[in-house]
C-alpha positions as CSV (number, residue, x, y, z in Angstrom):
1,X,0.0,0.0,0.0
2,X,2.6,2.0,-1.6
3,X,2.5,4.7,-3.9
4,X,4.6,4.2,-7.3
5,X,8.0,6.9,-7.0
6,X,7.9,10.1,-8.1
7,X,3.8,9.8,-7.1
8,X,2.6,11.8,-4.2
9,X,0.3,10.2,-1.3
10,X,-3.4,11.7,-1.0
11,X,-4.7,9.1,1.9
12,X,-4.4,5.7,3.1
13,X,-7.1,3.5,3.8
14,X,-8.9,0.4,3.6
15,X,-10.5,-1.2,0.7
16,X,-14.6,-0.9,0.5
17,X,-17.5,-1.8,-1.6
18,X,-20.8,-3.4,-0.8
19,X,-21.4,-6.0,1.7
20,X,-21.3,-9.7,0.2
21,X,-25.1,-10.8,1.5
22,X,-26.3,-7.6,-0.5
23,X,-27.7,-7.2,-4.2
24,X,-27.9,-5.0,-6.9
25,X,-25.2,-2.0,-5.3
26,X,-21.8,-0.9,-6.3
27,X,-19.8,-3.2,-8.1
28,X,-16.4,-1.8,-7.5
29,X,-14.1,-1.1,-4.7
30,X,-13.0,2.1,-3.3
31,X,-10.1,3.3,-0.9
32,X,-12.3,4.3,2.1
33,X,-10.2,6.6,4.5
34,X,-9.4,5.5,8.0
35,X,-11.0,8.6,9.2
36,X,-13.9,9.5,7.2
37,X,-15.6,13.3,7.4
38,X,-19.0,13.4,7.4
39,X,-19.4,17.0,6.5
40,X,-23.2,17.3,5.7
41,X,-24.4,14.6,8.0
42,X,-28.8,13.7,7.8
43,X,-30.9,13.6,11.0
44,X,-33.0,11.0,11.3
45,X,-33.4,6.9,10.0
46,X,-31.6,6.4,7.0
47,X,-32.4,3.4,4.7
48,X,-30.3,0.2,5.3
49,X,-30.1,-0.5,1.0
50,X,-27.2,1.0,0.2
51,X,-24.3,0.0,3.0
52,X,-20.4,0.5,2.0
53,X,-18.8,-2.6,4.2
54,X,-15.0,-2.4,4.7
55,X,-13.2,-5.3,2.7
56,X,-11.9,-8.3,5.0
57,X,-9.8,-11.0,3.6
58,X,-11.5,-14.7,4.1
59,X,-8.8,-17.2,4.3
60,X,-9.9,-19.7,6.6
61,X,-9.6,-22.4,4.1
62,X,-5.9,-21.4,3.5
63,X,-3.1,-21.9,5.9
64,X,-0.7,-20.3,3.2
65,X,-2.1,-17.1,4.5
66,X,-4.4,-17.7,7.6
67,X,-3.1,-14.9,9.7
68,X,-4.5,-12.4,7.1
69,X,-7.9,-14.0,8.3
70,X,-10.8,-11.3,9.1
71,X,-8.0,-8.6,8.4
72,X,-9.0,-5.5,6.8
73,X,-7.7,-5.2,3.3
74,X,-5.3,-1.5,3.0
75,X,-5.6,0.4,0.3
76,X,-3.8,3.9,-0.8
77,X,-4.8,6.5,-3.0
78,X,-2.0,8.0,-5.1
79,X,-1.7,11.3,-7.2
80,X,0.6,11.4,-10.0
81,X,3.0,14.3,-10.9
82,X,1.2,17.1,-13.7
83,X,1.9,16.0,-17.1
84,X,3.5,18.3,-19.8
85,X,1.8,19.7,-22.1
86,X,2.1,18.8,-26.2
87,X,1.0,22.2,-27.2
């Protein structure tokens, strides 16, 4: 959960998407950060539909890697240095 050289770190995280017993949500994973801002939070009971779940590695049929077992899978979002311009 490295960035490549010469690339600058935004945030580093853990990996995200919907939870496995759920259908029809996101497909994809995000980089969730570790310490999320909820800047324009909503009083009230929100719907349960639409849940991001942090990503766990399930390896309990492994022993190869059985200590990664329930552990939350890091992530790291990376910005890369301004490219020239052609003109």
């Amino acid at each position: 959960k490295t960035c490549p050289s010469h690339h600058t770190e935004v945030y580093a995280g853990v990996m995200a998407g919907q939870h496995y017993i759920r259908r029809g949500g996101m497909v994809d994973y995000l980089c969730a950060p570790l310490d999320p801002e909820f800047l324009d939070p909503v009083s009230g009971h929100q719907s349960l539909l639409n849940i991001i779940s942090k990503v766990e590695y399930e390896t309990f049929t492994s022993q190869k890697w059985k200590d990664l077992q329930q552990h939350e899978a890091p992530c790291v979002v990376c910005q890369r240095p301004a490219q020239g311009s052609n003109e």
